[in-house]
N, C-alpha and C positions, 0 to 999 in steps of 0.2 A: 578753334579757341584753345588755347593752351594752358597750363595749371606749372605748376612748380618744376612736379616730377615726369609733365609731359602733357599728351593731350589729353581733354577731360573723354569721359569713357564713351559719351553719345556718338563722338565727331571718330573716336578709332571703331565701333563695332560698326559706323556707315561706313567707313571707307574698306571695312575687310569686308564687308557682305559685297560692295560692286567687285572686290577684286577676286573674292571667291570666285564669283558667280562665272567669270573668265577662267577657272582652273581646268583642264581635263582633269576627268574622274578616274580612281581615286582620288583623293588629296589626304594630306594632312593641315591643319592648319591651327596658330594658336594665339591668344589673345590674352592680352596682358593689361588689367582693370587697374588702373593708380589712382583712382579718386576718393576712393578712401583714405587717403595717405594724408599724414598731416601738410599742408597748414588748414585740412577740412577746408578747402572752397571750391565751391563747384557750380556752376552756369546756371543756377535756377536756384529760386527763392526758397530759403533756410523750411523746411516741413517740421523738425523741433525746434520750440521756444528755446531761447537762451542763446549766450555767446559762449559759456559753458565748454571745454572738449566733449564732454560726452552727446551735450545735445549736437555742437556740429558735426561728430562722427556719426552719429546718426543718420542726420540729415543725409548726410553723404554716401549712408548704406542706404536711405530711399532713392536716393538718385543714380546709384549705381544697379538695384534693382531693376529701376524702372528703365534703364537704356538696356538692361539686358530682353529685360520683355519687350521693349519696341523694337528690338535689333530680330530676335525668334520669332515678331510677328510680321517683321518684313522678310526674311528668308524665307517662311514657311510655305510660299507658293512657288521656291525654285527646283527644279528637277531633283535636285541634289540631296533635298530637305532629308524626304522620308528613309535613305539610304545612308542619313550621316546620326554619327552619337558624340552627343553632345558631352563634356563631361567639365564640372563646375568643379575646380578646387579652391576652399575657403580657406586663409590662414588668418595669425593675427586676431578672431572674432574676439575672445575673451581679454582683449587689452583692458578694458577698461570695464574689471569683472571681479576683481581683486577681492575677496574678502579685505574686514576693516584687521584682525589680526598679520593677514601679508604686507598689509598695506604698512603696519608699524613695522615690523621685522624686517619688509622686503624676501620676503620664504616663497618661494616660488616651485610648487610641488609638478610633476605631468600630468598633473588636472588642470594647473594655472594657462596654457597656451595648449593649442589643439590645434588637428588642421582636420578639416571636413572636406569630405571629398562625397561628390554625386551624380 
């Protein structure tokens, strides 16, 4: 199933776990989550009220959660698992975070956008 900016994130973190799973070891490999991306829509029923951006961006950080945990609970039985590090970079979280003073001026300090990395 597809989305705007590409496939939604459930159908790309299946099809990189079969294809890992075929890598000789080592590897690298990297995976790229667009379902957070606007227009917010994504294969499973809205989890925040509203039509709202902030509720469907939401929605869309559950849903992109939640395929990352089905994706590390289906690899976690492959040889590969326990010898590999996973490493989760977040951008973009605080879009929609603004104090109501930015929001009038448009002032966007390096507190306004962060990237989290884990």
């Amino acid at each position: 199933m597809n989305a705007k900016w590409g496939a939604h994130d459930e159908f790309v973190f299946r099809k990189q776990a079969r294809e890992i799973s075929q890598k000789e070891q080592p590897f690298f490999s990297v995976i790229l989550s667009l379902s957070s991306h606007e227009p917010f829509e994504v294969p499973m029923k809205p989890q925040f009220p509203g039509d709202d951006v902030p509720s469907k961006f939401k929605s869309c950080c559950y849903y992109t959660d939640k395929s990352i945990g089905e994706y590390l609970k289906s690899v976690s039985a492959e040889s590969w698992y326990k010898n590999t590090l996973f490493i989760s970079w977040l951008i973009m979280v605080t879009f929609f975070h603004e104090t109501e003073i930015q929001k009038r001026r448009r002032v966007f300090t390096s507190r306004s956008f962060f990237t989290a990395m884990f």
